[in-house]
Structure formats: structure tokens, C-alpha cells
N, CA, C and O atoms as CSV, one atom per row, in Angstrom:
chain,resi,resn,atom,element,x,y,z
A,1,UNK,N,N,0.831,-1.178,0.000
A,1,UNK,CA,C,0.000,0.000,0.000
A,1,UNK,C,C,0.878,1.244,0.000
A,1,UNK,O,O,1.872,1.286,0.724
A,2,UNK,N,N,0.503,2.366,-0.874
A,2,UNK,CA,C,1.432,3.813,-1.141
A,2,UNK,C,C,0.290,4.485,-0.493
A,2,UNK,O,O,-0.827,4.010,-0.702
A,3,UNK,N,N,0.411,5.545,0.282
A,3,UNK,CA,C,0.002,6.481,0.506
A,3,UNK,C,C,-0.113,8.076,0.255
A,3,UNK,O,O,0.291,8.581,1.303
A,4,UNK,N,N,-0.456,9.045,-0.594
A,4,UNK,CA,C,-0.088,10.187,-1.210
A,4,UNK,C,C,-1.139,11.156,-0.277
A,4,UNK,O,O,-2.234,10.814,0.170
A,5,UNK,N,N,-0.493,12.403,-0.133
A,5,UNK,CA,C,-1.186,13.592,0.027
A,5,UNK,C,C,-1.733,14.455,-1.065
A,5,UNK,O,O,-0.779,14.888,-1.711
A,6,UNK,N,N,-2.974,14.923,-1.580
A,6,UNK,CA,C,-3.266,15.587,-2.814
A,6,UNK,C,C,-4.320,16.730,-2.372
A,6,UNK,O,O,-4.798,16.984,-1.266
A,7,UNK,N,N,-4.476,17.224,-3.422
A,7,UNK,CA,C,-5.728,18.348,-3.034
A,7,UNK,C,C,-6.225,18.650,-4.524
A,7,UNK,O,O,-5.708,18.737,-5.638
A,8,UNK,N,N,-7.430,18.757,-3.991
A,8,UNK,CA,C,-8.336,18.629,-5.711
A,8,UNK,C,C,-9.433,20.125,-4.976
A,8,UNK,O,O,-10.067,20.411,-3.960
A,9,UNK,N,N,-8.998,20.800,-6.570
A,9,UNK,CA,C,-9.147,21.791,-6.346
A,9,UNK,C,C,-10.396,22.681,-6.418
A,9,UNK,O,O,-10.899,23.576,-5.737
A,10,UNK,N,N,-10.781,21.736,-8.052
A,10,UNK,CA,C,-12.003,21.988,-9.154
A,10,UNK,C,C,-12.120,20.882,-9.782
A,10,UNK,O,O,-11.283,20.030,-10.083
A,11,UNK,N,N,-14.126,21.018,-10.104
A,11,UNK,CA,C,-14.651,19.552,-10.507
A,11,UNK,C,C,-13.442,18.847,-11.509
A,11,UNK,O,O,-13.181,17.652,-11.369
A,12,UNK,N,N,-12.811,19.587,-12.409
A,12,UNK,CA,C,-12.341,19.124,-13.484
A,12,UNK,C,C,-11.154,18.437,-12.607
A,12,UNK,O,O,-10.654,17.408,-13.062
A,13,UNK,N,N,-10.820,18.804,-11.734
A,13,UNK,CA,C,-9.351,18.185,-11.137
A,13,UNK,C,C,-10.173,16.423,-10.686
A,13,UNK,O,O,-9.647,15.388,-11.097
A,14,UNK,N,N,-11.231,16.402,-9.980
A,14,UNK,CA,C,-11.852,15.711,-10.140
A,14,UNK,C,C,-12.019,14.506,-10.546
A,14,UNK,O,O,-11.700,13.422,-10.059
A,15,UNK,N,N,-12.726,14.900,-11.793
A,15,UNK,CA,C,-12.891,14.335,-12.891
A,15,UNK,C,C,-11.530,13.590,-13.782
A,15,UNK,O,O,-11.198,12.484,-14.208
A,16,UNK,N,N,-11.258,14.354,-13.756
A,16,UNK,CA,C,-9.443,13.799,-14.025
A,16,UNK,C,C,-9.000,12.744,-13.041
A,16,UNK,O,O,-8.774,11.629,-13.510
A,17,UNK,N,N,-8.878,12.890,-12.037
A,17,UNK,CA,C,-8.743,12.095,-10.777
A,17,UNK,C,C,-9.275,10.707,-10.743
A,17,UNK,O,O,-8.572,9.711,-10.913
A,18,UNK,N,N,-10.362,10.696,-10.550
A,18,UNK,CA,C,-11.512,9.354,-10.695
A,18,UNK,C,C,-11.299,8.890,-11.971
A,18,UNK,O,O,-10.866,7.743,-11.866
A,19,UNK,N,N,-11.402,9.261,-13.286
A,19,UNK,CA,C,-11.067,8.524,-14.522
A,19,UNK,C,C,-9.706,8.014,-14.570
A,19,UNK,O,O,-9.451,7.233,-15.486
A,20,UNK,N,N,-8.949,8.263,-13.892
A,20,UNK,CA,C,-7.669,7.635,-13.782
A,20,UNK,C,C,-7.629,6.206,-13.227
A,20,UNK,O,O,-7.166,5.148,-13.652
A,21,UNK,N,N,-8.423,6.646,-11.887
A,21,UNK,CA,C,-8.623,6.096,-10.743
A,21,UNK,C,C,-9.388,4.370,-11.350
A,21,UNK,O,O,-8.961,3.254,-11.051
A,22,UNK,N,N,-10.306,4.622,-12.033
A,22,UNK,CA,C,-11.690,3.767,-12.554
A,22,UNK,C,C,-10.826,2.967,-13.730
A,22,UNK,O,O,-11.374,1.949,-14.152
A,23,UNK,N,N,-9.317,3.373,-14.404
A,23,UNK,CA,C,-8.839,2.534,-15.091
A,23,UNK,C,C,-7.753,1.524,-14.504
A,23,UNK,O,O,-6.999,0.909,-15.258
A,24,UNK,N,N,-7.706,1.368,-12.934
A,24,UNK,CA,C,-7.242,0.947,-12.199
A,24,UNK,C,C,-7.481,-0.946,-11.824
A,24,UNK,O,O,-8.215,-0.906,-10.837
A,25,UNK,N,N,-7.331,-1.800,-12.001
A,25,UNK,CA,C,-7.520,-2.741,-11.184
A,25,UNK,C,C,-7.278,-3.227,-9.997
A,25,UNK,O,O,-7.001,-4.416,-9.835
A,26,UNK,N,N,-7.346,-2.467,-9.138
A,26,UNK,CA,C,-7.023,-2.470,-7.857
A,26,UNK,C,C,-7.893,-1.465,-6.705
A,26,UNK,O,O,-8.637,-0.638,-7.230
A,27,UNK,N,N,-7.857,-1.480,-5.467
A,27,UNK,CA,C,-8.305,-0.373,-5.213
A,27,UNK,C,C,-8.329,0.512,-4.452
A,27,UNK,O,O,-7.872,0.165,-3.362
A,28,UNK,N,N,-8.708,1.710,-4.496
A,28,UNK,CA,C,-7.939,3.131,-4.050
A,28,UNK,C,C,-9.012,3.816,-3.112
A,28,UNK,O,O,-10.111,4.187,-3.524
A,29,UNK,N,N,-8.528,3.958,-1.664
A,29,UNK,CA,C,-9.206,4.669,-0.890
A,29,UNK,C,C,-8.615,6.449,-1.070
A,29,UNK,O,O,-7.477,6.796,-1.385
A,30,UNK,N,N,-9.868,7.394,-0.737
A,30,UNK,CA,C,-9.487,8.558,-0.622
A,30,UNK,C,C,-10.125,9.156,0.810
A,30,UNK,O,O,-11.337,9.203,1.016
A,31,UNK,N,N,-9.069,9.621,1.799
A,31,UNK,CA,C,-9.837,9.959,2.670
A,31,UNK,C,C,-9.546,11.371,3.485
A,31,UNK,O,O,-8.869,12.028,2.695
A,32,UNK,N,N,-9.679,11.919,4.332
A,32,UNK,CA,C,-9.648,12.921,5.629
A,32,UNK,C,C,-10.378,12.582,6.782
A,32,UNK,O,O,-11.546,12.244,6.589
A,33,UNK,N,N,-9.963,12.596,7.920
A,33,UNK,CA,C,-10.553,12.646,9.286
A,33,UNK,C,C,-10.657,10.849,9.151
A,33,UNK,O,O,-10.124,9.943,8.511
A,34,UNK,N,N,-11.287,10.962,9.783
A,34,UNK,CA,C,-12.314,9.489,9.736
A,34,UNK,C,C,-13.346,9.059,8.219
A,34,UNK,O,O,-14.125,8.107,8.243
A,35,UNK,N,N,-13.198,9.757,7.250
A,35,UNK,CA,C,-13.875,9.623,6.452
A,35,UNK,C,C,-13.509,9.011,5.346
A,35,UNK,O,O,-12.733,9.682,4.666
A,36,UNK,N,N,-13.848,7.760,4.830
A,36,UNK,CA,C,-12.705,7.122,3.915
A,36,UNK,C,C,-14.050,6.779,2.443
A,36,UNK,O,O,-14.947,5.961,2.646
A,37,UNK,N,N,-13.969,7.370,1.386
A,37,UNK,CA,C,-14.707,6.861,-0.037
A,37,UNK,C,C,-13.827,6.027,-0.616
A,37,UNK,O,O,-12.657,5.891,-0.261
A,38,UNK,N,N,-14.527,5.292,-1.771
A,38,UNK,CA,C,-13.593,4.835,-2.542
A,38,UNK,C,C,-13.899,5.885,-4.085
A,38,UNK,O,O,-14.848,6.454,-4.625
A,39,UNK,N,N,-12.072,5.624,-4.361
A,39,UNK,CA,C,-11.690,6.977,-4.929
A,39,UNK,C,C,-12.211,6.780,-6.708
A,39,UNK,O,O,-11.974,7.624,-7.573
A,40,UNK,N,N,-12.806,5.728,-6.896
A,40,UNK,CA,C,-13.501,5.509,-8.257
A,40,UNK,C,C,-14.781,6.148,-8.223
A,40,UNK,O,O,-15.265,6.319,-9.342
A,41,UNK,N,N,-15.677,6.673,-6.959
A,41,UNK,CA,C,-16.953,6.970,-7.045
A,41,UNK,C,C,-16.606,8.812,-7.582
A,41,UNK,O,O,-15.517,9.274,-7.239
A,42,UNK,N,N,-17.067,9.242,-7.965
A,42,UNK,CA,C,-17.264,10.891,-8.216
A,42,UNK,C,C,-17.950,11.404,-7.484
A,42,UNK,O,O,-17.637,12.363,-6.779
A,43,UNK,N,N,-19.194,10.764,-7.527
A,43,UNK,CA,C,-20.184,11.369,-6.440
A,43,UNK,C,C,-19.393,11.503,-4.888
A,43,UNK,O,O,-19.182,12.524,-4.232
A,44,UNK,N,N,-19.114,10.355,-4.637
A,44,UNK,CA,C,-18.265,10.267,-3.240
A,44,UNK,C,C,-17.171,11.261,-3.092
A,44,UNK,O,O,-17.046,11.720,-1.956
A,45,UNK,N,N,-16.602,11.557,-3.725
A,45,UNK,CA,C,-15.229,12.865,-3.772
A,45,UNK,C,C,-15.744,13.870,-3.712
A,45,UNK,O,O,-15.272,14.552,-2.803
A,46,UNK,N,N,-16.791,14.503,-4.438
A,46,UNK,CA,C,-17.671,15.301,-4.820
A,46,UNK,C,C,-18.404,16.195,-3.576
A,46,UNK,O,O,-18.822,17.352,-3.543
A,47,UNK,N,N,-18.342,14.664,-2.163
A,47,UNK,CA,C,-19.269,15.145,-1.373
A,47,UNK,C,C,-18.031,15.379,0.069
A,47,UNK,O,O,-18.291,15.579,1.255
A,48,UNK,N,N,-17.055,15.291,-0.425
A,48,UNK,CA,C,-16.209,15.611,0.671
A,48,UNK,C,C,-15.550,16.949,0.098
A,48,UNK,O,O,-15.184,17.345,-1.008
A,49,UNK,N,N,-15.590,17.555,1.673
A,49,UNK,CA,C,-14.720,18.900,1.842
A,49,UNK,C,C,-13.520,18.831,1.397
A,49,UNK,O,O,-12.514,18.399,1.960
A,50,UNK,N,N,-13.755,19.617,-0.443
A,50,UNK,CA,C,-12.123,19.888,-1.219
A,50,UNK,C,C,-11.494,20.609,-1.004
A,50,UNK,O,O,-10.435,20.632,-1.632
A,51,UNK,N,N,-11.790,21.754,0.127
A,51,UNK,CA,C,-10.430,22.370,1.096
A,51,UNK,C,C,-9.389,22.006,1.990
A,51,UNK,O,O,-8.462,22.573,2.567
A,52,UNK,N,N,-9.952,20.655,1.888
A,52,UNK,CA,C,-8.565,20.025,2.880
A,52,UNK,C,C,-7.818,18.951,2.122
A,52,UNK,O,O,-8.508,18.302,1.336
A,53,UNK,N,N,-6.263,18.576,2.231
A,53,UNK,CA,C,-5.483,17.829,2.376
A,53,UNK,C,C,-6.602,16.282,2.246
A,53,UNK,O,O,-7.485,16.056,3.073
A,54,UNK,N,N,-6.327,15.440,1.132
A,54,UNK,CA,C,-6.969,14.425,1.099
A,54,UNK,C,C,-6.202,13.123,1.048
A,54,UNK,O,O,-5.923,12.880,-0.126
A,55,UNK,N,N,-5.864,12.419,1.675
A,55,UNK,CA,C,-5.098,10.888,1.999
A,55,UNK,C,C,-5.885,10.122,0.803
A,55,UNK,O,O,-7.084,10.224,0.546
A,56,UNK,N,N,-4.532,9.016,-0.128
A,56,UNK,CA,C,-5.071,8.903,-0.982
A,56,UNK,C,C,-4.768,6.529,-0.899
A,56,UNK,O,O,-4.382,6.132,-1.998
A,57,UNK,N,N,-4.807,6.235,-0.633
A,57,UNK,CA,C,-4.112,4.884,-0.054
A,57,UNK,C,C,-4.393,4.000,-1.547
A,57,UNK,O,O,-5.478,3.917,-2.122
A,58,UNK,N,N,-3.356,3.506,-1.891
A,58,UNK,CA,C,-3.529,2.742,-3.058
A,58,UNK,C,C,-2.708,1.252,-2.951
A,58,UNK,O,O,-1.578,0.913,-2.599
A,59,UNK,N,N,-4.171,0.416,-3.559
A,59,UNK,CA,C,-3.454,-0.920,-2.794
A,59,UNK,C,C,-3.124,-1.957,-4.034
A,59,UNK,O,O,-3.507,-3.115,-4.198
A,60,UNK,N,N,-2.137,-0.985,-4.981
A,60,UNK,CA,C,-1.471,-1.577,-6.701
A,60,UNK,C,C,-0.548,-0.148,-7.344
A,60,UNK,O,O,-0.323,0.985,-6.918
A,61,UNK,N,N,-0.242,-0.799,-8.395
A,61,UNK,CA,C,0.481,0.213,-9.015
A,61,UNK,C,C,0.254,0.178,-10.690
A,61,UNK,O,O,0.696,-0.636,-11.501
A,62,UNK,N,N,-0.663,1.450,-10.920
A,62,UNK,CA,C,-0.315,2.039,-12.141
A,62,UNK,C,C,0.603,3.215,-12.384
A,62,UNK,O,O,0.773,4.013,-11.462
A,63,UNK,N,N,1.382,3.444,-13.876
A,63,UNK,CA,C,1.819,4.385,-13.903
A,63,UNK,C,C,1.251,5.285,-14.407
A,63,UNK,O,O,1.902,6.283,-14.714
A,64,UNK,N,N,0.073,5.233,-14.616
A,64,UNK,CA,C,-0.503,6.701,-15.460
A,64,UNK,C,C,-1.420,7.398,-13.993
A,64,UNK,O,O,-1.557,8.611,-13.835
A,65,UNK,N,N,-2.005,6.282,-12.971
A,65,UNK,CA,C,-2.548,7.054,-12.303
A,65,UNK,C,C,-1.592,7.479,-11.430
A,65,UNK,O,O,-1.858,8.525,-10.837
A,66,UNK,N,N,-0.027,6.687,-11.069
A,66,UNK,CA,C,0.748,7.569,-10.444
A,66,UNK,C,C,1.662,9.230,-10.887
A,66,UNK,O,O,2.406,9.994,-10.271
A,67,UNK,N,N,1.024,9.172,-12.412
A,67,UNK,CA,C,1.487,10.910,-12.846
A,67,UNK,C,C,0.613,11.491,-12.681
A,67,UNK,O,O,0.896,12.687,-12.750
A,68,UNK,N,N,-0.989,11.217,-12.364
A,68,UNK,CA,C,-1.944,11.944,-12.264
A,68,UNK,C,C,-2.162,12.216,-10.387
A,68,UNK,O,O,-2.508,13.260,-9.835
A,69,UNK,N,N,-1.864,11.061,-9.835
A,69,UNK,CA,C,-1.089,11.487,-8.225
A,69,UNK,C,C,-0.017,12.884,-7.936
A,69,UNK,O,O,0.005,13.896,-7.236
A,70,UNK,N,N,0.954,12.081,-9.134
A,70,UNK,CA,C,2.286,13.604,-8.791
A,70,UNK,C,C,1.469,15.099,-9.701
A,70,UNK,O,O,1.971,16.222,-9.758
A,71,UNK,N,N,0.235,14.713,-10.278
A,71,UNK,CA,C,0.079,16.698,-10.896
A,71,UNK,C,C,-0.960,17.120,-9.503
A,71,UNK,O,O,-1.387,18.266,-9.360
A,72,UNK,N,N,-1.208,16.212,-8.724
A,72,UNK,CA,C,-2.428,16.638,-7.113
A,72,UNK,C,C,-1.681,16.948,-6.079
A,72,UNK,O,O,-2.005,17.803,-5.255
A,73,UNK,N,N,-0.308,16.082,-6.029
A,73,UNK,CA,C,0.531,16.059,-5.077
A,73,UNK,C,C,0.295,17.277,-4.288
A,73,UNK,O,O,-0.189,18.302,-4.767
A,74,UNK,N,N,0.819,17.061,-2.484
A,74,UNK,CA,C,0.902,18.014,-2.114
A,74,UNK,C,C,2.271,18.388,-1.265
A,74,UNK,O,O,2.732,17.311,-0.887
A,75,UNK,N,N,2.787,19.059,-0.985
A,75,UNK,CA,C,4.367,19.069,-0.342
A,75,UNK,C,C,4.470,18.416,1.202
A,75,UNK,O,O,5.556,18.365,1.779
């Protein structure tokens, strides 16, 4: 399991995000606080507070969704 820090900013960051996510065979929690979606739903991302720092836990490895990880990244 990798763990990333990201922040999504606007729907389109989003949207970008989850379609990455959904070409995945494996699967990817996104969370804050106590609150954990899985990171293929839109609706589910959608409904969490995108002002904060979002924990991203991925339990495989692609490389296209890990360049779409490093453009969310956060320091």
C-alpha cells in the first residue's frame, strides 16, 4: 500500500482524478478525518470537503494514475 497527500481543487481536477482512478484494477481509498470513499466513485469525492489535504491509499500500481497522483501532489 502507497500512501499520497493531494488536493483537488475543481470539478475538473476531479474528474481527471476518478477517470484515472476507474482505469485501475485495484483499489484506491481517498480519505480525511475518519472519512474514507472509494476513490472511483465521483459522487463520493464530490461530497467531501475539497479544502482540505486528502489521503489517498492505493493498494497496486499504475503508472498513469501515479502521474496523475504527482500533478495533485501536495508538499
Amino acid at each position: 500500500m502507497k500512501e499520497h497527500q493531494i488536493m483537488l481543487n475543481a470539478t475538473e481536477d476531479v474528474k481527471e482524478f476518478v477517470n484515472a482512478a476507474s482505469k485501475c484494477d485495484f483499489d484506491i481509498d481517498i480519505s480525511y478525518n475518519r472519512i474514507i470513499i472509494d476513490a472511483k466513485s465521483l459522487l463520493g469525492i464530490l461530497s467531501m470537503d475539497l479544502t482540505r489535504k486528502l489521503t489517498v491509499r492505493c493498494y497496486g500500481e499504475n503508472t498513469h494514475f501515479n502521474e496523475v497522483i504527482a500533478k495533485f501532489a501536495v508538499a
